[in-house]
N, CA and C atoms as a LAMMPS dump frame, in Angstrom:
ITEM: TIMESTEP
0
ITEM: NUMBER OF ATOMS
183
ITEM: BOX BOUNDS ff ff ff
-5.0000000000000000e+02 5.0000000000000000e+02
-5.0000000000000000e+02 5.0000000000000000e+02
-5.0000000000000000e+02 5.0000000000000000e+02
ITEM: ATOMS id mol type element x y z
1 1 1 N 391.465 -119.332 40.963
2 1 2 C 391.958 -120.011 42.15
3 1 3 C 390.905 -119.939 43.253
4 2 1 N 390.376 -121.277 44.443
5 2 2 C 389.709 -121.038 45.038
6 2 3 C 390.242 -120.744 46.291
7 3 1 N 389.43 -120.16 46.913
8 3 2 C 389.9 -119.777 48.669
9 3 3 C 390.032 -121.19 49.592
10 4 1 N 391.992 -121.103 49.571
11 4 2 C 392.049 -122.515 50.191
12 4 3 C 391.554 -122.587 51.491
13 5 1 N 390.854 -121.97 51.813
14 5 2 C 390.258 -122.099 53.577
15 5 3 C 389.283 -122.905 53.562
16 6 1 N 388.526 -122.951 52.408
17 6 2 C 387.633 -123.826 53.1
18 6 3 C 387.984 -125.168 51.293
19 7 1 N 388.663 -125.394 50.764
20 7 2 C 389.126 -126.48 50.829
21 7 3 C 389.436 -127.905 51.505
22 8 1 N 388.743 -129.063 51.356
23 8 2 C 388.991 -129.962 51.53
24 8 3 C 390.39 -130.949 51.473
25 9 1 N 391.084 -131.075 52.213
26 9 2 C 392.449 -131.192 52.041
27 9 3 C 392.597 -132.864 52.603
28 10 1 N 391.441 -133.165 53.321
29 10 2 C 391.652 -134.347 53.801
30 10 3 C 392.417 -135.95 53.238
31 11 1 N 391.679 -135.942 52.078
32 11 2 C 391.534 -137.066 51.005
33 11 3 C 393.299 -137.239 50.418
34 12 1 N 393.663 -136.097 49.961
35 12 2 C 394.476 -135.605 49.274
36 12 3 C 395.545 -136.046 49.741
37 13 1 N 396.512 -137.065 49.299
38 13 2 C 397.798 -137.536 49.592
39 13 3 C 398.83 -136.782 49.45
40 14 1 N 400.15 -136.737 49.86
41 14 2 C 400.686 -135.999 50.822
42 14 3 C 401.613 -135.393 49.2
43 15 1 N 401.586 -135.88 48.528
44 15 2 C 402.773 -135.974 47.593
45 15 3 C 402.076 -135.594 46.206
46 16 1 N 400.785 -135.382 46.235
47 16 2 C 400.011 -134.692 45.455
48 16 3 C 399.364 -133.575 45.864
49 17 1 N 400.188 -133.31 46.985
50 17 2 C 399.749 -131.727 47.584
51 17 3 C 400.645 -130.504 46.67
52 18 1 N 399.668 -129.395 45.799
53 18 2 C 400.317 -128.236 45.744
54 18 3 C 401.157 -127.655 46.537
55 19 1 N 401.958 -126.76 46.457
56 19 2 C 402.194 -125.934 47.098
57 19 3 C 401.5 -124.709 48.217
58 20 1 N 400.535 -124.23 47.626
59 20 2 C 399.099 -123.78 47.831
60 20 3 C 398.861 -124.479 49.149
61 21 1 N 398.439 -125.454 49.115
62 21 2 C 397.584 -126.583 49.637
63 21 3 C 398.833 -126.69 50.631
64 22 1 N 399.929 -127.063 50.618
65 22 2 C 400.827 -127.226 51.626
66 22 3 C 400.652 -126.308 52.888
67 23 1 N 401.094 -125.072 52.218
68 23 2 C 401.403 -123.985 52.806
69 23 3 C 399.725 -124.096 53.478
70 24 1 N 398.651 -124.086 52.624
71 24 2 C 397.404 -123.859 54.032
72 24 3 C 397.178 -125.018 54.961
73 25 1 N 397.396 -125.935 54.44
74 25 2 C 397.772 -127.222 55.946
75 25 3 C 398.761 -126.974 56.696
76 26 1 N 399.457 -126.202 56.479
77 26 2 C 400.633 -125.696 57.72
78 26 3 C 400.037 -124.734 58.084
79 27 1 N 399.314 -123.375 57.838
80 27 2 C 398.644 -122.434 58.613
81 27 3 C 397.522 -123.137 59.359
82 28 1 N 396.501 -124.045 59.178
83 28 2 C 396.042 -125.036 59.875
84 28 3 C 396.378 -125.604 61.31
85 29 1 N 397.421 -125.876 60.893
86 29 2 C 398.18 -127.102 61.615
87 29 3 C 398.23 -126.039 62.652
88 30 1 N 399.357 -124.726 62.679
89 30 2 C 399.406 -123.368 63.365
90 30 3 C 398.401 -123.279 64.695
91 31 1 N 397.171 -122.834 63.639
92 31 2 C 395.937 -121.885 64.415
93 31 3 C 395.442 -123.204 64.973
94 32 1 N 395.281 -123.959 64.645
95 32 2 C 394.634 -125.377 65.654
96 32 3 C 395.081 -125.472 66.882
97 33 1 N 396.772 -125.754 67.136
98 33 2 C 397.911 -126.183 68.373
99 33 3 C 397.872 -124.493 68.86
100 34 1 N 397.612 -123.388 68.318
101 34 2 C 397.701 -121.654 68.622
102 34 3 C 396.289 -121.345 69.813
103 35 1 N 395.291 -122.485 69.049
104 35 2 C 394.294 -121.809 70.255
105 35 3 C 393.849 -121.969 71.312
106 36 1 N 394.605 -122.962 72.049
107 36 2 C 394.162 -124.091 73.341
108 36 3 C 395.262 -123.052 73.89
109 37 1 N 396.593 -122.583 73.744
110 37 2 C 397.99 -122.001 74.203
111 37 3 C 397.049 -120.343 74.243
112 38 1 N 396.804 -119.818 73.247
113 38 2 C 396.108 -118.508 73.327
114 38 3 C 394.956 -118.493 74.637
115 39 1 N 393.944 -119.271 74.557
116 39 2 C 393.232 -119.36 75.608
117 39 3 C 393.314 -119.632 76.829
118 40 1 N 394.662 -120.218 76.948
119 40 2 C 395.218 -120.5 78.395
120 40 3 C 395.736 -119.469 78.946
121 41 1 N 396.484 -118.686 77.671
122 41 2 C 397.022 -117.597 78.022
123 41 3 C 396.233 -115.958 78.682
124 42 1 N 395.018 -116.181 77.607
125 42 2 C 394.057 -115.108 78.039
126 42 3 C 393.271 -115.284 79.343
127 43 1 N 393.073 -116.301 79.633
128 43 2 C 392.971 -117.329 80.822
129 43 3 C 393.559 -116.749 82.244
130 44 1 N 394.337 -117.075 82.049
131 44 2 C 395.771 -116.264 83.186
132 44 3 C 395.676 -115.01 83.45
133 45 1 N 395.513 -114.089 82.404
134 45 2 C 395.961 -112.482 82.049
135 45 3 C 394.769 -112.441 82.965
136 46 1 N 393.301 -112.536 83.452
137 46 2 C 392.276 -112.508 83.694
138 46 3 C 392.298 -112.724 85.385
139 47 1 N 393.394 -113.654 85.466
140 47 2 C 392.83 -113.9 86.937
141 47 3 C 395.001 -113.828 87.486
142 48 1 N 395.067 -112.798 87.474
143 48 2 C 396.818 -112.998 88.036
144 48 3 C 396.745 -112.511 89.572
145 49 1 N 395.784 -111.862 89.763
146 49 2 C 395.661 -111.978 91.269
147 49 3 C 394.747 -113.243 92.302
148 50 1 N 395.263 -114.049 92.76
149 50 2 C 394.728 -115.132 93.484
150 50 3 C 393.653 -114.756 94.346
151 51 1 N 392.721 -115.844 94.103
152 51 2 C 391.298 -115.365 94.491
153 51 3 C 391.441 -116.127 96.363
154 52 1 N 390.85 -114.442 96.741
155 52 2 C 390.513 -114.906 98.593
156 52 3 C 389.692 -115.821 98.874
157 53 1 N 390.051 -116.671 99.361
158 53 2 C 389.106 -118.16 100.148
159 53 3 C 388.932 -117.621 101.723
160 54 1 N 388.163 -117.575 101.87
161 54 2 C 387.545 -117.145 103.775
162 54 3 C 387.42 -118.619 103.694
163 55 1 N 387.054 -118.895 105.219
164 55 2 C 386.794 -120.342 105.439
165 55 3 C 385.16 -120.129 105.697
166 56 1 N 384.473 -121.27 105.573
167 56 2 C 382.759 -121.639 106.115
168 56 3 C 383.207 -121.715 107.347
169 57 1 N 382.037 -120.747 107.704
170 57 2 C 381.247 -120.747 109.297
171 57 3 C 379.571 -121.423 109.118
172 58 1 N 379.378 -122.511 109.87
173 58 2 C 377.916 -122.66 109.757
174 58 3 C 377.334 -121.782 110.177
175 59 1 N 376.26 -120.899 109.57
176 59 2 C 374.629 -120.46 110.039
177 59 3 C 375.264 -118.987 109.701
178 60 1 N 376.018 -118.859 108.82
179 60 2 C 376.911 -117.574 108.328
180 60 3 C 377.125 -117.515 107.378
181 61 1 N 376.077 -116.41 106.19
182 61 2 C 376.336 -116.109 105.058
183 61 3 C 377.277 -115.899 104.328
């Protein structure tokens, strides 16, 4: 049996999918929509205290 991770699954019509093959296009499907939500999340955790804005003074560092 090969390591369905890096399997090509593209081609492969829906109804000639193993079981195998199912199940790793649904862990796929998962970690894809998991890491934009994870990174937003770690995102946040990082900054939960709101950052101080002073205002500009000209000719003042």
């Amino acid at each position: 049996m090969t390591n369905m991770k890096f399997v090509d699954l593209s081609d492969t019509p829906d109804d000639q999918l193993t079981n195998d093959q199912k199940s790793e296009l649904q862990r796929r499907f998962q970690s894809f929509f998991a890491a934009p939500v994870k990174n937003y999340l770690d995102s946040k955790k990082k900054t939960d205290a709101p950052k101080k804005v002073s205002k500009w003074v000209p000719g003042q560092s």
